[in-house]
Biopython code that builds the backbone (N, CA, C, O; Angstrom):
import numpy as np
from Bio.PDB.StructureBuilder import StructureBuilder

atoms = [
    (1, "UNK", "N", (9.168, 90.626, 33.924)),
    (1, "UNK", "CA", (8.746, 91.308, 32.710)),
    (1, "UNK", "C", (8.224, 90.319, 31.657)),
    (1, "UNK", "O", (8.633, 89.157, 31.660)),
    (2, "UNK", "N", (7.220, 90.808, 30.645)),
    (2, "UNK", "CA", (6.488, 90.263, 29.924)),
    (2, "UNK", "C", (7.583, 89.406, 28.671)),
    (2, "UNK", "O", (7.239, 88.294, 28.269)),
    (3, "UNK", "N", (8.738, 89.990, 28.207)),
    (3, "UNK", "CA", (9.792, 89.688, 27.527)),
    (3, "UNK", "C", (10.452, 88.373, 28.143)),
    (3, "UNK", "O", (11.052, 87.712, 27.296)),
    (4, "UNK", "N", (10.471, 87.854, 29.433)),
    (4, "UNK", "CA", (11.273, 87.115, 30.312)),
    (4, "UNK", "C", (11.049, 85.677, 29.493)),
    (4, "UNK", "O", (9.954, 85.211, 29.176)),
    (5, "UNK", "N", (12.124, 85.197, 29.276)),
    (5, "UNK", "CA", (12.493, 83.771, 28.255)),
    (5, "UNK", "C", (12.439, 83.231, 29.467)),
    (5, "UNK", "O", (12.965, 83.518, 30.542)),
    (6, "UNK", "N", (11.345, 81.981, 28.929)),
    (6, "UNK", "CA", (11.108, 80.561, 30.425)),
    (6, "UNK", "C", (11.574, 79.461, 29.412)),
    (6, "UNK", "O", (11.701, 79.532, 28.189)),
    (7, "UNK", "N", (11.813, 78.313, 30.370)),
    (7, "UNK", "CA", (12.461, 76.778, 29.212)),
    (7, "UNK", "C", (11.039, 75.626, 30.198)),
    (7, "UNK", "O", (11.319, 74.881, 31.137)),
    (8, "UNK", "N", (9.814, 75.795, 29.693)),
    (8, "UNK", "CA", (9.343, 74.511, 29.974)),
    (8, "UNK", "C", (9.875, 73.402, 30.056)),
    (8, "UNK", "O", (10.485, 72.823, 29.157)),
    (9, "UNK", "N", (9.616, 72.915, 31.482)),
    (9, "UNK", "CA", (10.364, 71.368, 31.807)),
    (9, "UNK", "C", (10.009, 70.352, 30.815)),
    (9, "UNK", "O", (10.865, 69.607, 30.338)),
    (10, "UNK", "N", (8.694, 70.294, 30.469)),
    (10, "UNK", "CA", (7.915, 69.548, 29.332)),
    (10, "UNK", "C", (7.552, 70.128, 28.225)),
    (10, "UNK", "O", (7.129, 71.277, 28.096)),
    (11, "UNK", "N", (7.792, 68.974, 27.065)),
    (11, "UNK", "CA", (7.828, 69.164, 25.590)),
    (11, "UNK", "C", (6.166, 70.388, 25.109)),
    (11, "UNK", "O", (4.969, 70.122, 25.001)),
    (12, "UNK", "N", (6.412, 70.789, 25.059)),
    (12, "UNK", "CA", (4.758, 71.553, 24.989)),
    (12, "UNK", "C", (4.594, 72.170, 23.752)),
    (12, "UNK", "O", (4.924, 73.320, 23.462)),
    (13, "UNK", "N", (3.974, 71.192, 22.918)),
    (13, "UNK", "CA", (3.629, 71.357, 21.454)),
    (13, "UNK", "C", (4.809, 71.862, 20.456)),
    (13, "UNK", "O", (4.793, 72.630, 19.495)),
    (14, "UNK", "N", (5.952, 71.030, 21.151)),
    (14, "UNK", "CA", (7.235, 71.541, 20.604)),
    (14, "UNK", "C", (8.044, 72.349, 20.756)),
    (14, "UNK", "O", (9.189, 72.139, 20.357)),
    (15, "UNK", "N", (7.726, 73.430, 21.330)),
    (15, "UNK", "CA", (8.039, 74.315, 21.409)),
    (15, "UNK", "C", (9.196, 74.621, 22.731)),
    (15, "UNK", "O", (8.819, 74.777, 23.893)),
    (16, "UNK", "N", (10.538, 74.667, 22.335)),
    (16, "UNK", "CA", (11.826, 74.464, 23.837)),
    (16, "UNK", "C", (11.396, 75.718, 24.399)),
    (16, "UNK", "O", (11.386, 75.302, 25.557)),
    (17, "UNK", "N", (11.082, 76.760, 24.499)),
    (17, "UNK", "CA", (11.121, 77.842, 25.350)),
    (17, "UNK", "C", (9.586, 79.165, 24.808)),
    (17, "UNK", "O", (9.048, 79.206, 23.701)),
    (18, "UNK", "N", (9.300, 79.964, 25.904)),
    (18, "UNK", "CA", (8.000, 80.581, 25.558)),
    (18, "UNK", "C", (8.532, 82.172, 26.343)),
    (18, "UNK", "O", (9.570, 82.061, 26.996)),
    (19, "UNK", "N", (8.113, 83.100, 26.321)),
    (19, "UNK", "CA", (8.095, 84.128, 27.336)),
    (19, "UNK", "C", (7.132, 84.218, 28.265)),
    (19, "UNK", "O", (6.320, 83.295, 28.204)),
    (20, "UNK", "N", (6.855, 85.396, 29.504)),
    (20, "UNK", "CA", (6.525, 85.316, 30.475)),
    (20, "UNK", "C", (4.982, 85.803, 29.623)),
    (20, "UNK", "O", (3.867, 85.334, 29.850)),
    (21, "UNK", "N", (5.293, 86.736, 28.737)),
    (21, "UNK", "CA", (3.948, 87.357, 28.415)),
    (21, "UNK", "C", (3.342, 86.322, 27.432)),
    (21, "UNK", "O", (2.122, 86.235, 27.572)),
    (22, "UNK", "N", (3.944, 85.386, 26.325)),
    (22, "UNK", "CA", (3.301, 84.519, 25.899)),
    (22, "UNK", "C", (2.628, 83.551, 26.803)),
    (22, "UNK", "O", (1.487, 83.216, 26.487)),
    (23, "UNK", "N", (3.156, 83.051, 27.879)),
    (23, "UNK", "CA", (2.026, 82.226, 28.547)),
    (23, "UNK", "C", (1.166, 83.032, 29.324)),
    (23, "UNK", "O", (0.203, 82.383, 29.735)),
    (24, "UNK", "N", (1.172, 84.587, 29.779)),
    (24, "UNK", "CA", (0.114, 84.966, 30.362)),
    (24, "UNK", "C", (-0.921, 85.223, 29.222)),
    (24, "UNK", "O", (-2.084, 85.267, 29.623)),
    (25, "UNK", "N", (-0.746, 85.389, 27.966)),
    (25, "UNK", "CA", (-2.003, 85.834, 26.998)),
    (25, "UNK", "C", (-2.158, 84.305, 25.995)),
    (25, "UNK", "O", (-2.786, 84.319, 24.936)),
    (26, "UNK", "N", (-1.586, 83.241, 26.450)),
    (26, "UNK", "CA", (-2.248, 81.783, 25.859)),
    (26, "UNK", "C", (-2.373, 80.813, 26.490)),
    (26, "UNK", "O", (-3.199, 79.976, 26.125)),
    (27, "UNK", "N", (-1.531, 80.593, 27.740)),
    (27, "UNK", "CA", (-1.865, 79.908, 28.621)),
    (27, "UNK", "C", (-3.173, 80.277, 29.674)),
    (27, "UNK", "O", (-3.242, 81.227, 30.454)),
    (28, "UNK", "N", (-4.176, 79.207, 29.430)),
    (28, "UNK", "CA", (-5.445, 79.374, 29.943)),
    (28, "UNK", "C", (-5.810, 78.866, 31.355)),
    (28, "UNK", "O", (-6.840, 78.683, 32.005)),
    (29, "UNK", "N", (-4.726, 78.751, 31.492)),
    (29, "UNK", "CA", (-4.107, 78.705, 33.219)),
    (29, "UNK", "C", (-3.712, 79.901, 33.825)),
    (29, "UNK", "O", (-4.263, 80.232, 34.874)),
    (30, "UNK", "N", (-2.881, 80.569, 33.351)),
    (30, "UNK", "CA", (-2.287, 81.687, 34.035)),
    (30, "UNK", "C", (-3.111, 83.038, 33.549)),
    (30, "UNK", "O", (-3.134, 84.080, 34.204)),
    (31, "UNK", "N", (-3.849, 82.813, 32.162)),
    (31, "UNK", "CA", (-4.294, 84.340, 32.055)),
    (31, "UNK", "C", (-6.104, 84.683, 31.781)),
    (31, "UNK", "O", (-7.049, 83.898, 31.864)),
    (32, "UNK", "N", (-6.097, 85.529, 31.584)),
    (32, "UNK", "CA", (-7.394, 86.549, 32.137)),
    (32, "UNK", "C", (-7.278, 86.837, 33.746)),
    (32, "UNK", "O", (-8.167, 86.613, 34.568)),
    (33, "UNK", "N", (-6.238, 87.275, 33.957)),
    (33, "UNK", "CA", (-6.237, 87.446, 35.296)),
    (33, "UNK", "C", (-6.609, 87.024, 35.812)),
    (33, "UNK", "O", (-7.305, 87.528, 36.694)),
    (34, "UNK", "N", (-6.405, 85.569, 35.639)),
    (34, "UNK", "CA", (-6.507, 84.563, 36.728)),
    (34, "UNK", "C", (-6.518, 84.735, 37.867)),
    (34, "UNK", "O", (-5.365, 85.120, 38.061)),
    (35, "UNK", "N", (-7.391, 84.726, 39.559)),
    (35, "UNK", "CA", (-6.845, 84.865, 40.667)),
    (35, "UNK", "C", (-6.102, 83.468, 40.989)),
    (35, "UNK", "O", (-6.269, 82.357, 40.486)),
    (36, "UNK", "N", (-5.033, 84.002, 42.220)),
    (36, "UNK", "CA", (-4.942, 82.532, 42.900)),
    (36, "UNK", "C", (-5.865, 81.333, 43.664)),
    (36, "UNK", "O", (-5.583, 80.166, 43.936)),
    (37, "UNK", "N", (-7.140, 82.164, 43.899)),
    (37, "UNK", "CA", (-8.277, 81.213, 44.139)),
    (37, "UNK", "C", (-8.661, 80.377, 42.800)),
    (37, "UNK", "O", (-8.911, 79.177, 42.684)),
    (38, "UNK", "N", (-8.627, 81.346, 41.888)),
    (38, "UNK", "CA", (-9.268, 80.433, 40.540)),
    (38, "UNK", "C", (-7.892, 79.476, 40.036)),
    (38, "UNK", "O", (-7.692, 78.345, 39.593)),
    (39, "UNK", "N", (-7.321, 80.354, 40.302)),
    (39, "UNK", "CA", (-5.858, 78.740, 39.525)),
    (39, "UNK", "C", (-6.142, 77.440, 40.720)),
    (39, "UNK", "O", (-6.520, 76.373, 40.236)),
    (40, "UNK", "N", (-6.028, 77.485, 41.742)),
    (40, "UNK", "CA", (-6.325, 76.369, 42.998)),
    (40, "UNK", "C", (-7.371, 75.678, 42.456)),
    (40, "UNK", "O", (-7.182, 74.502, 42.143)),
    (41, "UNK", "N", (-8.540, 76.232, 42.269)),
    (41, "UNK", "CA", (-9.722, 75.342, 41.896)),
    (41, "UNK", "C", (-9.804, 74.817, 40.283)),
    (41, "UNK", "O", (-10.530, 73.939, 39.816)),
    (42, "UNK", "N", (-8.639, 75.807, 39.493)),
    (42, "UNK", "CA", (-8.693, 75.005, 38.014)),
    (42, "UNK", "C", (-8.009, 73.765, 38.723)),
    (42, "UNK", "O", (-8.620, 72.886, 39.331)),
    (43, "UNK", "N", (-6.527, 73.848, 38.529)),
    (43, "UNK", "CA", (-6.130, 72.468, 39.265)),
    (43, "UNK", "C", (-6.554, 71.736, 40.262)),
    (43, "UNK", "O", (-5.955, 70.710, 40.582)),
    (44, "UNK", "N", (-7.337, 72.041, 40.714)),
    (44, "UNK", "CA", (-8.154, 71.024, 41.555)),
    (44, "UNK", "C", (-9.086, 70.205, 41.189)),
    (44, "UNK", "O", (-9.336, 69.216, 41.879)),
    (45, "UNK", "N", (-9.658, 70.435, 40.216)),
    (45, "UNK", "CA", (-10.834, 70.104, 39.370)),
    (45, "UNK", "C", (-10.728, 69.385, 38.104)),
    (45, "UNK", "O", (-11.715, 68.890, 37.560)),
    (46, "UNK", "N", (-9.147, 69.298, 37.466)),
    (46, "UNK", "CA", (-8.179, 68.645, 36.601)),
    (46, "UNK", "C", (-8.519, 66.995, 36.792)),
    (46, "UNK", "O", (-8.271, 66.289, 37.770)),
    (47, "UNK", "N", (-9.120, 66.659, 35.622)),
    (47, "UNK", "CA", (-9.373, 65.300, 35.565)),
    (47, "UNK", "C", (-8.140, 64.720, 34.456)),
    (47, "UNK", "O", (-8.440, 64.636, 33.265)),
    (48, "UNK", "N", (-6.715, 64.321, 34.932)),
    (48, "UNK", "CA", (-6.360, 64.140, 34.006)),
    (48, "UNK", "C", (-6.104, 62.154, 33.975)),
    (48, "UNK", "O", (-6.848, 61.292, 34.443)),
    (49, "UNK", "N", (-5.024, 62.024, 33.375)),
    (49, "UNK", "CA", (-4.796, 60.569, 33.177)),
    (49, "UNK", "C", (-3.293, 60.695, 33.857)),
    (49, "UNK", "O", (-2.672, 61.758, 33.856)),
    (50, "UNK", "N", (-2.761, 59.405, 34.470)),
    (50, "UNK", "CA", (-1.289, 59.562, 35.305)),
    (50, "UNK", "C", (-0.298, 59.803, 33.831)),
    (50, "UNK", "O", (-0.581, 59.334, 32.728)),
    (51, "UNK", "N", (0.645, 60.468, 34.081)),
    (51, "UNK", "CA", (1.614, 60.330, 33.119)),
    (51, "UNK", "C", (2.423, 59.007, 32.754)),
    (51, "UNK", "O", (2.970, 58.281, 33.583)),
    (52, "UNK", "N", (2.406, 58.814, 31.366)),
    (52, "UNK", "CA", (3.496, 57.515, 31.166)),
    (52, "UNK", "C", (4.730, 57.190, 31.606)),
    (52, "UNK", "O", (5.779, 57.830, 31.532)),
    (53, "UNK", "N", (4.545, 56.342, 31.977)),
    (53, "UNK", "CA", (5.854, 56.210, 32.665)),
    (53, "UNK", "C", (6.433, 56.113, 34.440)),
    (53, "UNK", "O", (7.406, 55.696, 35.069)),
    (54, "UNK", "N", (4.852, 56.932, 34.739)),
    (54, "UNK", "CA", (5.101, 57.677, 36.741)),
    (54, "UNK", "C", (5.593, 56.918, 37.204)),
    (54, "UNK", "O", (6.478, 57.349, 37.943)),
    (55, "UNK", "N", (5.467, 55.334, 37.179)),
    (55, "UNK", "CA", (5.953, 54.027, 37.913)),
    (55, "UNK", "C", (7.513, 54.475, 37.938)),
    (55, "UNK", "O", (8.051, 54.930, 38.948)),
    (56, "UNK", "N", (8.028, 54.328, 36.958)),
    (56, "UNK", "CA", (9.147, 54.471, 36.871)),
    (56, "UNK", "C", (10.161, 55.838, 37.279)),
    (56, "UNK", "O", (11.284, 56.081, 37.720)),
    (57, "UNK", "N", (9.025, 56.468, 36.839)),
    (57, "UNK", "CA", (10.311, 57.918, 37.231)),
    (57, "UNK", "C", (10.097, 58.736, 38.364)),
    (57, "UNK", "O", (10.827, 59.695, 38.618)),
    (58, "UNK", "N", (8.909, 58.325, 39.215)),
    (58, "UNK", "CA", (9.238, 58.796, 40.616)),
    (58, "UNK", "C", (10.246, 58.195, 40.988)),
    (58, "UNK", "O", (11.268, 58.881, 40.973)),
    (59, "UNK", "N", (10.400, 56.653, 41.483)),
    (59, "UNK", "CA", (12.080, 56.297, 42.036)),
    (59, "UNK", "C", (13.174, 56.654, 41.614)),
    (59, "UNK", "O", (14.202, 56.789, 42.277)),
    (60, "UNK", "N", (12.971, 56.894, 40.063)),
    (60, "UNK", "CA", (13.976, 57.389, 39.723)),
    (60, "UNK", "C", (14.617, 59.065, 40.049)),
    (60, "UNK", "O", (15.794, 59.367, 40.244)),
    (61, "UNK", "N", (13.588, 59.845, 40.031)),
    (61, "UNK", "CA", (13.917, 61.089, 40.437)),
    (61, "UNK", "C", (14.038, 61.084, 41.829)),
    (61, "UNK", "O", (14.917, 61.845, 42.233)),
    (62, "UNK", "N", (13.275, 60.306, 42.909)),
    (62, "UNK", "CA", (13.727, 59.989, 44.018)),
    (62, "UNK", "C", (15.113, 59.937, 44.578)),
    (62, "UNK", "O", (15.428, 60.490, 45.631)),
    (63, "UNK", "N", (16.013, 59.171, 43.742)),
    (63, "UNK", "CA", (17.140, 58.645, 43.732)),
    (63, "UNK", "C", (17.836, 59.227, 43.429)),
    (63, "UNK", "O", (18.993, 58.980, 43.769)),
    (64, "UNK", "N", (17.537, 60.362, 42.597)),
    (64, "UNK", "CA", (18.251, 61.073, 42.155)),
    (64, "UNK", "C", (18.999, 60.651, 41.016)),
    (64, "UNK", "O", (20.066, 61.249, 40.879)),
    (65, "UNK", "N", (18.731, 59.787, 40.164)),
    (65, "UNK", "CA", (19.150, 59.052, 38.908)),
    (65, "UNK", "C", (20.147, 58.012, 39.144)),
    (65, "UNK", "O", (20.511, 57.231, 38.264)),
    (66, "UNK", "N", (20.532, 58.012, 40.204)),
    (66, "UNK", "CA", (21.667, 56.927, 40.704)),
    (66, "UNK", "C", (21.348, 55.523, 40.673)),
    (66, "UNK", "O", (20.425, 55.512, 41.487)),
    (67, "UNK", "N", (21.494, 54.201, 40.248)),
    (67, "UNK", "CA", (21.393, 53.444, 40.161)),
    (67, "UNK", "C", (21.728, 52.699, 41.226)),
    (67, "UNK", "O", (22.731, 53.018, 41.866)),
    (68, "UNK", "N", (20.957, 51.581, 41.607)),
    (68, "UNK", "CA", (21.381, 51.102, 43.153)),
    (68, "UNK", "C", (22.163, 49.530, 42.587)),
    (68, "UNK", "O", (22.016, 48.984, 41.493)),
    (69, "UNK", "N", (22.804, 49.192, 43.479)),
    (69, "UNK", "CA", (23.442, 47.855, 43.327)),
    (69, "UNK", "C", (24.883, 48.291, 42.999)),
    (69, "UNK", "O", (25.753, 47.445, 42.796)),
]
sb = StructureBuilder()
sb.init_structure("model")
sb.init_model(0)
sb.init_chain("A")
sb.init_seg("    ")
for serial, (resi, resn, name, xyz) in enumerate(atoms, 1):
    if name == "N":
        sb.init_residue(resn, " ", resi, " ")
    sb.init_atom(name, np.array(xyz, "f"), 0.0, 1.0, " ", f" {name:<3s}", serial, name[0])
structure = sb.get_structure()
């Protein structure tokens, strides 16, 4: 349902939590009835930059946060 409280994993313009119907009518990913062909080829076509940090926090999430040694 359009009411359904989501908690974005990432900080997204501040904002800790959005509903299901707020990201289908502002997120320009998921709405105008987006098909699943057209979401595949938006993200496919995504020129972005690596996130800060990737070096580091793939092993780390790898690991599962556990520290080795």
């Amino acid at each position: 349902p359009d009411d359904t409280v989501i908690y974005p994993a990432h900080d997204y313009h501040g904002l800790p939590l959005s509903t299901i119907g707020e990201e289908r009518a502002y997120n320009p990913r998921l709405g105008n009835n987006r098909s699943r062909r057209s979401f595949i080829e938006l993200m496919d076509n995504l020129v972005l930059e690596p996130p800060a940090k990737i070096e580091e926090a793939v092993p780390g999430n790898l690991a599962c946060g556990l520290r080795q040694g």
